[in-house]
N, C-alpha and C positions, 0 to 999 in steps of 0.2 A: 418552519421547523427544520432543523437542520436533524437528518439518518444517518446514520452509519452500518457499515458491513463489512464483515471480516472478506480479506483478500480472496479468501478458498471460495467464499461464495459467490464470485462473480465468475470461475472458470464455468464453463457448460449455458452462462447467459448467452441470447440470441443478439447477434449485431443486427441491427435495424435501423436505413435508413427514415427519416422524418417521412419522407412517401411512403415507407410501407414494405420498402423490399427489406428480406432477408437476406444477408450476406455472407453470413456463417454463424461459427460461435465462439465463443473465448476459450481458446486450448489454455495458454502457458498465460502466465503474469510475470512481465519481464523487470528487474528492477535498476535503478541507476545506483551504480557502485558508488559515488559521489555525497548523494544525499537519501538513499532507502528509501527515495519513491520511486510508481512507477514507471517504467521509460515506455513502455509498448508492450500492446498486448500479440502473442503470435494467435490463430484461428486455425479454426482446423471447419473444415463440411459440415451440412446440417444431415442429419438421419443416422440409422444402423451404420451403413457401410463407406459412411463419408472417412476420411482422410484427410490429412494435414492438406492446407490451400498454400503455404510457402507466401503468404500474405502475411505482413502485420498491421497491427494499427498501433498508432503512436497517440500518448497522451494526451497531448495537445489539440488533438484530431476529434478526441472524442465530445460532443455536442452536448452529453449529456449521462448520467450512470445512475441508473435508475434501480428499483425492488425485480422487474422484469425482465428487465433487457439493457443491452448499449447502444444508445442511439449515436447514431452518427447523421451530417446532414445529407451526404450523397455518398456513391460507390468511389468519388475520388477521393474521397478520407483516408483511403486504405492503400498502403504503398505498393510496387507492385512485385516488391518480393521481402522476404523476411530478413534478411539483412541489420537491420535495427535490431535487431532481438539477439544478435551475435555477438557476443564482447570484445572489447578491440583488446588488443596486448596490450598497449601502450594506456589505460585503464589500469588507477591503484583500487583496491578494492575488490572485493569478491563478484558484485554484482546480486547475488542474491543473498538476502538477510536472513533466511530461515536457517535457524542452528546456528546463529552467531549470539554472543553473551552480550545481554546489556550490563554496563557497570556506568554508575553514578561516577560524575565529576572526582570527588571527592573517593572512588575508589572501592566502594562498595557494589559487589556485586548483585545483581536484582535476578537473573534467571536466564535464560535462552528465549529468543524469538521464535516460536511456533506458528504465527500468521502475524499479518498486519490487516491495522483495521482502515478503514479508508471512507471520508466523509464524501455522501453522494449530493448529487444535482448537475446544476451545470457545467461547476467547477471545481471536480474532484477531486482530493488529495489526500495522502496518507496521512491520517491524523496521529497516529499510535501503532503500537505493537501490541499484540497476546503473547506473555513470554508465560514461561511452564517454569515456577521458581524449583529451590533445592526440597522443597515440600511436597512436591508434584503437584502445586497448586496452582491454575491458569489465573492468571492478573491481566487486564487489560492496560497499558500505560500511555497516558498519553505523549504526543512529544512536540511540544512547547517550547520554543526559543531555539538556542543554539542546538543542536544535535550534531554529531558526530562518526558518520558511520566508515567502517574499513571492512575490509574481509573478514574479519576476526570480531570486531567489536563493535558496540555502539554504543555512546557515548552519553548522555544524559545529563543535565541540573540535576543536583542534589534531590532539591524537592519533587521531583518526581514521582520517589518512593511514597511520597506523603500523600498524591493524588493518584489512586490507582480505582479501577473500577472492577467490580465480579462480572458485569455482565455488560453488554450491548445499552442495557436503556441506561447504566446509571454512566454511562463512558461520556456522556456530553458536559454532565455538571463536574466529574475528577477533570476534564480537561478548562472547562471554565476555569475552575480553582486553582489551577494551575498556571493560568493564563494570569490571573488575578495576585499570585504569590510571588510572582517573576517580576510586575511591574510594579508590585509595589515592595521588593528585596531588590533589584537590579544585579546585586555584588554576586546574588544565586547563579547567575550563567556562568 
């Protein structure tokens, strides 16, 4: 059965190697200007008085993203300074999607990015966005096919708008349907 969880709730998760150790927690979720997933996560100390560790962890690294924790398989997962989590100039793209407008192919604007949702297990990825439409209504959408992200925007199939979800449990079947609408329209992308 495939979970999902919005972006926010994975910050303050424990990184946990598969032994058992603690390594920190998930301060920032960093995102790729490119495609609006995530590039690495930066960490910050476990307790009250911990502080930023200047570590990150990078996506690929991650073993697992679970309801509890981020498993990782050992302490070398984690790079040995935060560096990745810094945007290079030479990056088109804002890097982060939050407050960027999605707008349909086709030109229709659907609302602002407020989180992203991101399917967990072993092989995580951003399935969707939560944008906050002009109604101040939170949509969950998923993103299906081509996508398209810049500093400014992001891009979407048409049908999009058609498969959108209110909440967490119903966000697997609007992305099914979605998945299901694209391959069987193709011309939609």
């Amino acid at each position: 059965m495939t979970a999902y969880i919005r972006a926010s709730e994975i910050a303050k998760k424990p990184v946990v190697t598969l032994s058992g150790e603690d390594l920190g927690q998930i301060k920032d979720l960093v995102f790729d200007p490119g495609t609006g997933s995530i590039r690495c996560f930066t960490l910050a100390g476990r307790g009250l008085l911990a502080g930023k560790l200047h570590r990150a962890l990078l996506w690929e690294k991650v073993h697992s993203l679970g309801p509890d924790a981020v498993m990782v398989r050992d302490e070398s997962a984690l790079e040995d300074d935060d560096a990745a989590a810094r945007s290079d100039a030479k990056e088109s793209g804002g890097g982060d999607v939050l407050g960027v407008t999605v707008t349909t192919r086709g030109g229709t604007r659907l609302g602002t990015v407020t989180d992203a949702v991101v399917e967990t297990g072993r092989s995580p990825v951003v399935a969707g966005y939560e944008i906050e439409t002009a109604e101040r209504r939170h949509v969950l959408l998923p993103v299906t096919g081509p996508v398209t992200v810049s500093g400014e925007r992001v891009l979407v199939p048409d049908a999009t708008a058609q498969h959108s979800a209110g909440d967490l449990g119903g966000f697997g079947a609007a992305a099914e349907h979605l998945r299901d609408h694209l391959q069987d329209d193709p011309q939609e992308d």
